[in-house]
C-alpha positions as CSV (number, residue, x, y, z in Angstrom):
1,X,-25.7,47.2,-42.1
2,X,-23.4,45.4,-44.8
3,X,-25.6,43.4,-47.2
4,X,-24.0,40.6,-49.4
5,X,-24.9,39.3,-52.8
6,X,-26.4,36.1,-51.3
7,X,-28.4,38.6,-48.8
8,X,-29.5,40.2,-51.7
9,X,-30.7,37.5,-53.3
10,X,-32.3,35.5,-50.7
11,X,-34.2,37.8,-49.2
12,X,-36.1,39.8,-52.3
13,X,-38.3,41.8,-49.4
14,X,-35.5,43.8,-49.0
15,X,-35.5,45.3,-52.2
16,X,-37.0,49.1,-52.8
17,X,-37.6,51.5,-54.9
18,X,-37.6,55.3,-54.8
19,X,-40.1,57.8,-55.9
20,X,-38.8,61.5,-56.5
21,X,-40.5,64.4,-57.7
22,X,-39.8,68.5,-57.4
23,X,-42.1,70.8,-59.2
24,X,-39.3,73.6,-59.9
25,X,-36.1,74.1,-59.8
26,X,-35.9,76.3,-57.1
27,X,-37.4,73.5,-54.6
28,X,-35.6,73.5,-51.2
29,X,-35.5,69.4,-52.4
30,X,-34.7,68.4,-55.4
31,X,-34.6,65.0,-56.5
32,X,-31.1,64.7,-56.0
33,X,-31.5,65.5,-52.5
34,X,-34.6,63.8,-51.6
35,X,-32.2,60.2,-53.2
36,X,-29.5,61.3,-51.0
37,X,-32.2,61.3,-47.9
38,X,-33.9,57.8,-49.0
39,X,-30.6,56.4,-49.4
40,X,-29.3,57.1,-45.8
41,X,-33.2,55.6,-44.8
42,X,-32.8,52.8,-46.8
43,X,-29.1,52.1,-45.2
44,X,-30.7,52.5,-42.1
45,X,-33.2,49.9,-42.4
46,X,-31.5,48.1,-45.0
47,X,-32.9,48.6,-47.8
48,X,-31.4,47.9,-51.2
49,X,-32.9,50.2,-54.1
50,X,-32.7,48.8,-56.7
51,X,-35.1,51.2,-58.9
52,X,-35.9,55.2,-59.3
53,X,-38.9,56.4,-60.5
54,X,-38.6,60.5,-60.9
55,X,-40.5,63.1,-62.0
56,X,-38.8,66.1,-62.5
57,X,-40.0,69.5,-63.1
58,X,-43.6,67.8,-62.7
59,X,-46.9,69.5,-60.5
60,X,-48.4,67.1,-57.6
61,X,-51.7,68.4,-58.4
62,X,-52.6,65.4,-60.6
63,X,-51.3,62.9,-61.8
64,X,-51.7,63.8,-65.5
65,X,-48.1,64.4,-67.0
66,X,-46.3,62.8,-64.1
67,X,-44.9,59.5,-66.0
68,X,-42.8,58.4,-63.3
69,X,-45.5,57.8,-60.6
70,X,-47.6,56.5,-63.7
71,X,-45.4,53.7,-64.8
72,X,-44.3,53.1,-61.0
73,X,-47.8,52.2,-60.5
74,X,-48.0,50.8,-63.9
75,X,-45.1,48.2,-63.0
76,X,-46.9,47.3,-60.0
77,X,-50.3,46.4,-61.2
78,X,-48.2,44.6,-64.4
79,X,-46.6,42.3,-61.0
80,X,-43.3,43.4,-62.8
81,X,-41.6,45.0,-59.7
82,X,-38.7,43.3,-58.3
83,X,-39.3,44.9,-55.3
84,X,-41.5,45.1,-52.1
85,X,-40.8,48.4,-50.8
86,X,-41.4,51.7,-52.2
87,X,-39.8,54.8,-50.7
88,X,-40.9,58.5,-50.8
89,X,-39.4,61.8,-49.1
90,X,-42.5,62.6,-48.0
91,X,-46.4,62.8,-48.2
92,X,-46.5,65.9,-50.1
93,X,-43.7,64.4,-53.1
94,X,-46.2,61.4,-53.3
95,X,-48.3,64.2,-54.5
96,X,-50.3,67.3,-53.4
97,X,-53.9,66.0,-54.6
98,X,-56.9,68.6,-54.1
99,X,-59.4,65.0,-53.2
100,X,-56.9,63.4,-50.9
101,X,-58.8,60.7,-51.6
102,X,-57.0,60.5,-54.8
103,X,-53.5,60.5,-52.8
104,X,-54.7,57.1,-50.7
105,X,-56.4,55.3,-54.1
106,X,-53.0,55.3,-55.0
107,X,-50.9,54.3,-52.4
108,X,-53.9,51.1,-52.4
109,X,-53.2,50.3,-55.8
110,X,-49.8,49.6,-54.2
111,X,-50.4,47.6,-51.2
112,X,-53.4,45.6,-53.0
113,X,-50.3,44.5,-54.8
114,X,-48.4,43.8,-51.7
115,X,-46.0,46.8,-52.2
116,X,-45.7,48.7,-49.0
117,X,-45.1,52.6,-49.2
118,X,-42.6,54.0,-46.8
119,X,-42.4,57.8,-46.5
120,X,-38.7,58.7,-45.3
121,X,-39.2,62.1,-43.7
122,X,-42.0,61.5,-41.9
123,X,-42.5,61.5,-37.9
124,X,-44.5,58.5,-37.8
125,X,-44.2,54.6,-39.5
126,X,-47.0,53.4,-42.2
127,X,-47.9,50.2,-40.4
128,X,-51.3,50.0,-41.5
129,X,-51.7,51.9,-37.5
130,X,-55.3,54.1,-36.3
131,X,-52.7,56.5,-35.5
132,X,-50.6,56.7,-38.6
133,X,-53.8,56.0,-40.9
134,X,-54.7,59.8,-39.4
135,X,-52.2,61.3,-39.0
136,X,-51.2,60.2,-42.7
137,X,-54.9,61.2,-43.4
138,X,-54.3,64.9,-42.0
139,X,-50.9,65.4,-44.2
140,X,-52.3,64.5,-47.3
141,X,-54.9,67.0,-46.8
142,X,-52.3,69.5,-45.5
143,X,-50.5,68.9,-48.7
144,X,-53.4,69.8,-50.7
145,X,-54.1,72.9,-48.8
146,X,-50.6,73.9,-49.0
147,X,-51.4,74.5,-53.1
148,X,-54.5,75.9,-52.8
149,X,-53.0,78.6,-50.1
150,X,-49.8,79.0,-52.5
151,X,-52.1,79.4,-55.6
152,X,-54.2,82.7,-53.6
153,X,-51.2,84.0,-52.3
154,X,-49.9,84.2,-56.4
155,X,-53.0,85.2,-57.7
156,X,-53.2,88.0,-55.4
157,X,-49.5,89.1,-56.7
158,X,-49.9,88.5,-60.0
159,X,-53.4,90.6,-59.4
160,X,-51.2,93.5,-57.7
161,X,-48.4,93.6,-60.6
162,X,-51.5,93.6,-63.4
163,X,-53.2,96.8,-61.2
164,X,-50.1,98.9,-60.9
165,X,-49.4,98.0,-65.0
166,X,-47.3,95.3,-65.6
167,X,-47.8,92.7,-68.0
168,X,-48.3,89.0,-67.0
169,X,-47.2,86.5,-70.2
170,X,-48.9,86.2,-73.5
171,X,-47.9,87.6,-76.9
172,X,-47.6,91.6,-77.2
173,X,-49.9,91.5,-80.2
174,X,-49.4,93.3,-83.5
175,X,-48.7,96.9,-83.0
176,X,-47.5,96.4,-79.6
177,X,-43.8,95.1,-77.9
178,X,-43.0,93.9,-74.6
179,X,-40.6,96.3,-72.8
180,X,-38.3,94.7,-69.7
181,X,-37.8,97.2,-67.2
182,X,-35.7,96.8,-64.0
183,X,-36.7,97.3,-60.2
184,X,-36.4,101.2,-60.6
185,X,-38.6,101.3,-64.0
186,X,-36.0,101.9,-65.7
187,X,-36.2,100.3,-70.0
188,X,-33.7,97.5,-70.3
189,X,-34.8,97.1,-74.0
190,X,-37.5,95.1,-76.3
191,X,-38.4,91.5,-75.4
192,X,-38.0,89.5,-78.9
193,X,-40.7,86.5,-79.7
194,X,-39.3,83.5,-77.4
195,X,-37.3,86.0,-74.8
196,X,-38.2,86.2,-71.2
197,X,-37.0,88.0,-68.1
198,X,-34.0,86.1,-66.2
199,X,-34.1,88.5,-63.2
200,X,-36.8,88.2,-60.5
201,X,-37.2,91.9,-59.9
202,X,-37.4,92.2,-63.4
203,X,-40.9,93.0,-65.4
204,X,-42.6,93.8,-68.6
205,X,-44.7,96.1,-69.9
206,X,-46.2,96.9,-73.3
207,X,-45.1,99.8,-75.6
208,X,-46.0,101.1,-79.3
209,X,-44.3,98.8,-81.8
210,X,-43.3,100.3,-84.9
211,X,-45.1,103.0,-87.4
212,X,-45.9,100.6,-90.1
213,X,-47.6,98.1,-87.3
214,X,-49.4,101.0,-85.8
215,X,-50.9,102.4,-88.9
216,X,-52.0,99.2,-89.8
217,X,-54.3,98.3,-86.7
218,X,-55.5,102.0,-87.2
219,X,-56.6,101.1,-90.7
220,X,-58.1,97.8,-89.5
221,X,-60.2,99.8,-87.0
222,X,-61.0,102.5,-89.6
223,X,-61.8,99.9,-92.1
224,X,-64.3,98.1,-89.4
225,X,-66.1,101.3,-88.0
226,X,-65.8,103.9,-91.0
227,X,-66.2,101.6,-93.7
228,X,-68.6,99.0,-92.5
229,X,-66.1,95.9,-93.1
230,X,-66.7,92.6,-91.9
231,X,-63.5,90.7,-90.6
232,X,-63.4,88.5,-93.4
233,X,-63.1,91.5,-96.3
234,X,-60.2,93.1,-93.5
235,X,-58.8,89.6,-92.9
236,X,-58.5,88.8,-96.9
237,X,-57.2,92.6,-97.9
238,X,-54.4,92.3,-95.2
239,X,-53.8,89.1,-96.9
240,X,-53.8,90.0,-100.4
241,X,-51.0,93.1,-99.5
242,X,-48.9,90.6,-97.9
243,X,-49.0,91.9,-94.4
244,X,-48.8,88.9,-91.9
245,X,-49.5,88.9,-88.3
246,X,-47.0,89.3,-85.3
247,X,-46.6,85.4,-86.1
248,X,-46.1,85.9,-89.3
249,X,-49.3,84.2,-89.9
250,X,-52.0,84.8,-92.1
251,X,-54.9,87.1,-91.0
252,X,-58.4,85.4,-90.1
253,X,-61.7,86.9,-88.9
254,X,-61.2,85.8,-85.3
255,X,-57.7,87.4,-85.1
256,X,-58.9,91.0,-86.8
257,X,-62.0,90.2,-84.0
258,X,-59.5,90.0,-81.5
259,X,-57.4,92.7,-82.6
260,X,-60.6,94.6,-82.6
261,X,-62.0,94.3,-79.3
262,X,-58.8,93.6,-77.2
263,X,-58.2,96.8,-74.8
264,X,-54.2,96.6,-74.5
265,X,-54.6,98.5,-77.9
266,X,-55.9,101.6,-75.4
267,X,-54.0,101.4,-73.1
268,X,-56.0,99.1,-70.6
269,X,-54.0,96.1,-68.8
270,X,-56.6,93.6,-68.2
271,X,-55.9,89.4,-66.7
272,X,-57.6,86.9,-65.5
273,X,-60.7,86.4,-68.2
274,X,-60.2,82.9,-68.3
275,X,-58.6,80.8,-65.3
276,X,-57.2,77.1,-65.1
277,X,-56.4,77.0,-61.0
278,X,-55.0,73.5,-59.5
279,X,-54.8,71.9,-62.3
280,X,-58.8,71.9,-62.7
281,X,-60.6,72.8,-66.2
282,X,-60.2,76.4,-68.2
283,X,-63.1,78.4,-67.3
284,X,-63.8,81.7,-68.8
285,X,-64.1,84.3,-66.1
286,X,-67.4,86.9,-65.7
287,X,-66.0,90.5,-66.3
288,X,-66.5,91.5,-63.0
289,X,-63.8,88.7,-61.7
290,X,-60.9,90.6,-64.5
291,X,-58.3,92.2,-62.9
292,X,-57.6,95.3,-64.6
293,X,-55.9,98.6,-64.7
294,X,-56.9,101.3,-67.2
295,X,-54.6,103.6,-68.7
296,X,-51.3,101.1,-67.8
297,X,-49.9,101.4,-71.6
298,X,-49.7,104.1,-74.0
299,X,-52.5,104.0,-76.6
300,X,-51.7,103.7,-80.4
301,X,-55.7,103.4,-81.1
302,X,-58.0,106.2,-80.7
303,X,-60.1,105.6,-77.6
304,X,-63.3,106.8,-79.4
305,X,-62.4,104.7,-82.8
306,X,-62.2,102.0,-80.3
307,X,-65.5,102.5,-78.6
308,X,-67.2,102.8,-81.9
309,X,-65.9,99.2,-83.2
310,X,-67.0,98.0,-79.4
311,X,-70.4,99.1,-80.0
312,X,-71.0,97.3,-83.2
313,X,-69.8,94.4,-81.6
314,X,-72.7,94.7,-79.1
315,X,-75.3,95.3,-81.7
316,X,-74.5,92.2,-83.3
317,X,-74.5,90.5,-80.2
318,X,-77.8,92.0,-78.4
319,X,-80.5,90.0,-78.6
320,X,-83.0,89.6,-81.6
321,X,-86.4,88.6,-81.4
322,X,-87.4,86.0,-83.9
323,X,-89.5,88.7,-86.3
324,X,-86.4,90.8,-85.9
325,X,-83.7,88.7,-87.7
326,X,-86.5,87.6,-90.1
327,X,-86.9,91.0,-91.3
328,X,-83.1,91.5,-91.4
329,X,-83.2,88.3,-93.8
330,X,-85.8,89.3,-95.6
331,X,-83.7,92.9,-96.7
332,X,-80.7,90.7,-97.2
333,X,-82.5,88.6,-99.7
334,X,-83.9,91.7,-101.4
335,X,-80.4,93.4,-101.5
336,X,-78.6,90.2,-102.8
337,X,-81.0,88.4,-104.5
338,X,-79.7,85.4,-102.5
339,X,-78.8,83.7,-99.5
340,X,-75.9,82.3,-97.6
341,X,-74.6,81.6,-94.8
342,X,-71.0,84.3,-95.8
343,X,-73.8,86.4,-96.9
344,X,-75.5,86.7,-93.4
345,X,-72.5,87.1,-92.1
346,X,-70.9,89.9,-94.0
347,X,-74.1,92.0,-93.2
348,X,-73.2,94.0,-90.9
349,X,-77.4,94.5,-89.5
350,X,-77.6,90.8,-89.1
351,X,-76.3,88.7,-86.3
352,X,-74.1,85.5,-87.2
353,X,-75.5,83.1,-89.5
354,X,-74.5,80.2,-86.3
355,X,-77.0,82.3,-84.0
356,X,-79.9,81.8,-86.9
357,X,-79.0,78.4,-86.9
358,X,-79.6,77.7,-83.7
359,X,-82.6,80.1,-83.2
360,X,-84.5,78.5,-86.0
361,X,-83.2,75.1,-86.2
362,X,-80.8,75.2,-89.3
363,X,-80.1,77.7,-92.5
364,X,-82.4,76.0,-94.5
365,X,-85.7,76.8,-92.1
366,X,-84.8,80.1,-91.8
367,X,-84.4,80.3,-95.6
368,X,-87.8,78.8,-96.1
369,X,-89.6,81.1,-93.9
370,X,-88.8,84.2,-95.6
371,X,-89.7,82.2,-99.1
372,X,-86.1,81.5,-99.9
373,X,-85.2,78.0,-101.9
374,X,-81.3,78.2,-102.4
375,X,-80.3,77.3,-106.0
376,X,-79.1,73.4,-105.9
377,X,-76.2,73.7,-108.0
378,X,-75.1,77.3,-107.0
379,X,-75.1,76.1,-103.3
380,X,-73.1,72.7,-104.1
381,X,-70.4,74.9,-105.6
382,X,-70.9,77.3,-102.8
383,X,-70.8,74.9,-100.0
384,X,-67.5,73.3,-101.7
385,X,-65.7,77.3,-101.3
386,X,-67.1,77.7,-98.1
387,X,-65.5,74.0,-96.9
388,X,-62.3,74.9,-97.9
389,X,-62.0,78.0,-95.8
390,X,-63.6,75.9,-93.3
391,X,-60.6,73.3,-93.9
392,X,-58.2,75.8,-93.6
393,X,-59.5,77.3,-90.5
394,X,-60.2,74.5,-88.6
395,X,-56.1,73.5,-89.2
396,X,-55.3,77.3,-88.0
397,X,-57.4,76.3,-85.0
398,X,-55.9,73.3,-84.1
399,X,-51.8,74.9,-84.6
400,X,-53.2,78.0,-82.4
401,X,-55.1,75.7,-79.7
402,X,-51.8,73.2,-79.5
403,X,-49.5,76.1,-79.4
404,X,-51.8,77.6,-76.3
405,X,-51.8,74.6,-74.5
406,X,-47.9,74.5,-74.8
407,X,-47.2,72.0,-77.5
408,X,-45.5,72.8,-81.6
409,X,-46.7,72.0,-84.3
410,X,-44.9,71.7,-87.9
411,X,-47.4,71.3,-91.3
412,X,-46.1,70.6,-94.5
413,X,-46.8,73.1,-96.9
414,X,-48.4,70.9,-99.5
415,X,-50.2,68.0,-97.9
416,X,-51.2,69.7,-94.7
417,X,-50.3,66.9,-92.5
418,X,-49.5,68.6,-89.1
419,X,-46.8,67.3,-86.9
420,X,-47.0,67.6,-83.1
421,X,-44.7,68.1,-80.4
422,X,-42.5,65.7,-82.4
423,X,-44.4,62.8,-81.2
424,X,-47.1,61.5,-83.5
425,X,-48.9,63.2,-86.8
426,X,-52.5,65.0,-87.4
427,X,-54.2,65.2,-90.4
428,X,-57.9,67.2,-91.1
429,X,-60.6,66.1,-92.9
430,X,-64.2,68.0,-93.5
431,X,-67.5,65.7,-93.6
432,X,-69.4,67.4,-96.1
433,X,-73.1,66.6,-94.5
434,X,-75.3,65.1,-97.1
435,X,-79.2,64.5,-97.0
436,X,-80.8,61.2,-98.2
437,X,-84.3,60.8,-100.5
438,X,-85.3,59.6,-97.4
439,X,-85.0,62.3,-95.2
440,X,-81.8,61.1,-93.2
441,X,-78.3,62.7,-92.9
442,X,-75.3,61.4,-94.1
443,X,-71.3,62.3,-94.1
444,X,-68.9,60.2,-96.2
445,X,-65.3,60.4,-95.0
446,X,-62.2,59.6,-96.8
447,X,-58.8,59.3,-94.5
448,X,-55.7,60.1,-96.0
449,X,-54.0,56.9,-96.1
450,X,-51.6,58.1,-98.3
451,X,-50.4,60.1,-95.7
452,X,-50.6,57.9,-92.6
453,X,-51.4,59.8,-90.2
454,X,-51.3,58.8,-86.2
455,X,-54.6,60.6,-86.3
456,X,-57.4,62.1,-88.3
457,X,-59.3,65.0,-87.0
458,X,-62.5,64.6,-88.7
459,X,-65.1,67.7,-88.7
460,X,-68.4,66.5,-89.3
461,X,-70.2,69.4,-90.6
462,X,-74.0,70.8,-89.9
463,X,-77.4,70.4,-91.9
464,X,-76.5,73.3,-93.8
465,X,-72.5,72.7,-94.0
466,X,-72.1,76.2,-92.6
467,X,-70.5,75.3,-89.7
468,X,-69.0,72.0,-87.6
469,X,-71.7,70.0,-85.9
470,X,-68.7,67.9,-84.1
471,X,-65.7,66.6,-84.1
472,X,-64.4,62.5,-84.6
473,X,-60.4,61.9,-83.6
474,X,-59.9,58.5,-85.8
475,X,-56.4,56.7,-84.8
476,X,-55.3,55.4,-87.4
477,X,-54.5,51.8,-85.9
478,X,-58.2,51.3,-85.1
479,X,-59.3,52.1,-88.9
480,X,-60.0,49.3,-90.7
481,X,-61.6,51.0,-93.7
482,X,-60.2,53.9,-96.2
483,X,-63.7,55.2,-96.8
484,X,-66.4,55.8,-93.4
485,X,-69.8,56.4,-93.6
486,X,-71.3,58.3,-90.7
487,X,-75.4,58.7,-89.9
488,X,-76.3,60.7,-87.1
489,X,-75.3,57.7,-84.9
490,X,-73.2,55.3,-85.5
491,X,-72.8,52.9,-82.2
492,X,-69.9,52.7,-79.9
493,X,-67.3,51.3,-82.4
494,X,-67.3,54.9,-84.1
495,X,-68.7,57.8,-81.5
496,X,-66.4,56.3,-78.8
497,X,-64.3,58.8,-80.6
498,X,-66.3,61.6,-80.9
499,X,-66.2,65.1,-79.2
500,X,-68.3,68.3,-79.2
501,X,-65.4,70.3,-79.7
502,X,-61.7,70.1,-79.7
503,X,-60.8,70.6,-76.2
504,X,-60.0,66.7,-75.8
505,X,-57.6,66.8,-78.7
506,X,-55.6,70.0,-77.0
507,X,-55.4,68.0,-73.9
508,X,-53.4,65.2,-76.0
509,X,-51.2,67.7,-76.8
510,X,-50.7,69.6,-73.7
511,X,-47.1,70.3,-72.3
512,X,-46.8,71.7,-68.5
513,X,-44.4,74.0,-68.0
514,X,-41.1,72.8,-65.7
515,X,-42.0,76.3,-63.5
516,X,-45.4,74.9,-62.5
517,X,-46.3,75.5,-58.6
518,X,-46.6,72.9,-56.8
């Protein structure tokens, strides 16, 4: 059918758009081909299209990430579409929703607009029919099923290639390489940081990385078990020699922690602790749901020396009774003459300063009951060190949880000021947490203006300023002020933006992979 420009014109119900979306590239239809099909359906029932919405490289899980479908339906509430008609391949490229629930709300979003959705590849028209309302009803949850059948048939391989030693993703580690191997197991040579396979058959393992790496994780576990250091005196000696990480990063407690309890280091090949199926929220897995294979690597730390540090680990984490850790505190105080928090936690008899917190309400009670009154002016320039690292850590936190979640992060050296993904700015502040003669809590915050940044991470810090009580994430378009002063609630205007942790702010900067199943 041969449409002229009057046609075109007069009769606007004529005009369509297309939706396309592939999750990979190696989909049997990629967006090129699923245009080629709706065009020869749209010349067929003539159709002009006279916009493309795609979404390339993009799960159908959700519809988080997936901009196309987002601004198609974006257009459409907006009453900016110049068109009537919207045309899909098929059900499962409108998406592959787990609540195919979700999969109809948006289709209605459409048609409560008077925009009709037309799937191409589909055996039946829909008209709005019982029939095709069921049938459509019945692909939409086959689509679904489809990813959660796909997503148990790769767990269970990726759960086969982890049992028989092979590694799946993730950074080597210091002391360790990933070696590529072919089909026959034979070495093809060391994986660099950023290099992955390009053959299917292909896979990786781990080997011993060189002398100097290996004798230092041996010294870090010596250090830990023979000596009786804490993380923080390892962490800060490493520092002080100039050794870096496998990042070339500086050392912190929680990566000598990880260092020190991670198994790869004897040999053990274990996956699956924490999980993030369909698209749904990261869960950290029970030990009996790891998949693991001892004995998959060579060792470069002494299985024993390793079970030593292990134990440790388990004393600090077993559980005290209240008479215990007071007692612990009271020969702390006796040894030191003093109390802090980096004093409880660089005994090595004493669990974390965090779990006293919590067991007996704050630092300060737990000070009190074993007749301790901290020294004002020695803890205000103690608290002031202690926020620093704090600072410092929380910014090491937020480059390693943006670079986990896929995204890049650039700081500048001197102010701090974080960069993301190329897209907008970050900057962290600490809320020092101050008391009032009154009895009430208080945290003054000063945003870097001077800096500008798209947003401030502000860490609002406990009673005691040992640790964050939560987290505020301040666009800097809805700050009217230089200077905030927080209570312990503030109304809807300012804990709108508040979070118990960071895992919101990670989700801002996510990126999903192009290989995604769909």
């Amino acid at each position: 059918m041969s449409w002229t420009d009057g046609d075109y014109n007069r009769d606007s119900r004529r005009k369509a758009a297309q939706y396309v979306r592939m999750s990979t590239e190696h989909q049997r239809y990629s967006t090129e081909n699923q245009s080629d099909a709706i065009a020869l359906y749209a010349k067929e029932r003539g159709y002009v299209i006279v916009e493309t919405y795609s979404d390339a490289g993009k799960s159908g899980l959700q519809i988080k990430g997936r901009d196309g479908l987002t601004q198609l339906l974006t257009d459409i509430q907006a009453g900016q579409a110049d068109f009537k008609t919207v045309l899909v391949y098929d059900i499962s490229r409108w998406g592959r929703f787990q609540d195919a629930d979700e999969s109809a709300y948006y289709e209605y979003i459409c048609k409560r607009a008077g925009i009709s959705i037309e799937y191409c590849a589909e055996q039946f028209e829909n008209d709005g029919s019982p029939v095709s309302t069921i049938v459509k009803g019945v692909k939409r949850a086959m689509a679904g099923e489809y990813s959660r059948e796909l997503s148990q048939k790769v767990f269970a391989g990726q759960s086969r290639l982890i049992e028989i030693g092979y590694r799946q993703g993730g950074a080597p580690g210091f002391g360790l390489r990933r070696m590529l191997i072919d089909e026959a197991g034979k070495q093809k040579g060391i994986l660099t940081r950023g290099e992955h396979k390009s053959i299917q058959t292909d896979r990786v393992t781990l080997v011993p990385g060189p002398d100097n790496e290996i004798s230092v994780v041996n010294a870090i576990f010596h250090s830990f078990v023979k000596d009786g250091q804490t993380e923080t005196m390892i962490a800060a000696d490493l520092n002080a020699k100039g050794i870096k990480t496998d990042l070339d990063r500086d050392w912190t407690p929680s990566v000598i922690r990880q260092l020190l309890s991670n198994e790869k280091y004897i040999g053990n090949n274990i996956w699956n602790r924490k999980s993030f199926k369909l698209k749904k929220r990261h869960i950290r897995n029970a030990p009996h749901s790891w998949v693991r294979s001892d004995g998959a690597f060579e060792a470069i730390v002494d299985a024993e020396l390793f079970a030593a540090a292990r134990a440790i680990f388990a004393t600090k984490a077993r559980r005290y009774s209240d008479e215990e850790m007071l007692d612990g505190l009271r020969d702390a105080l006796e040894t030191h003459g003093f109390l802090s928090g980096v004093v409880i936690n660089e005994t090595k008899a004493l669990p974390s300063s965090g779990v006293y917190q919590s067991r007996f309400g704050s630092l300060l009670r737990a000070y009190k009951l074993v007749g301790f009154t901290p020294d004002t002016d020695y803890r205000y320039i103690a608290i002031n060190k202690h926020l620093r690292k704090v600072h410092s850590r929380v910014i090491r936190n937020v480059v390693d949880g943006v670079a986990q979640n896929g995204g890049h992060v650039q700081q500048d050296a001197n102010s701090n000021l974080l960069r993301i993904n190329h897209e907008f700015s970050a900057s962290v502040v600490i809320a020092r947490c101050r008391q009032t003669n009154a009895g009430s809590y208080r945290w003054n915050i000063r945003l870097d203006t001077g800096l500008v940044p798209d947003i401030t991470v502000v860490v609002r810090m406990d009673q005691t300023n040992e640790a964050p009580l939560d987290y505020y994430l301040l666009p800097t378009a809805d700050m009217t002020l230089s200077n905030l002063r927080l209570s312990q609630n503030n109304g809807l205007s300012l804990d709108a933006y508040r979070f118990d942790d960071l895992t919101h702010f990670f989700a801002i900067c996510e990126r999903t992979s192009v290989l995604e199943i769909a």
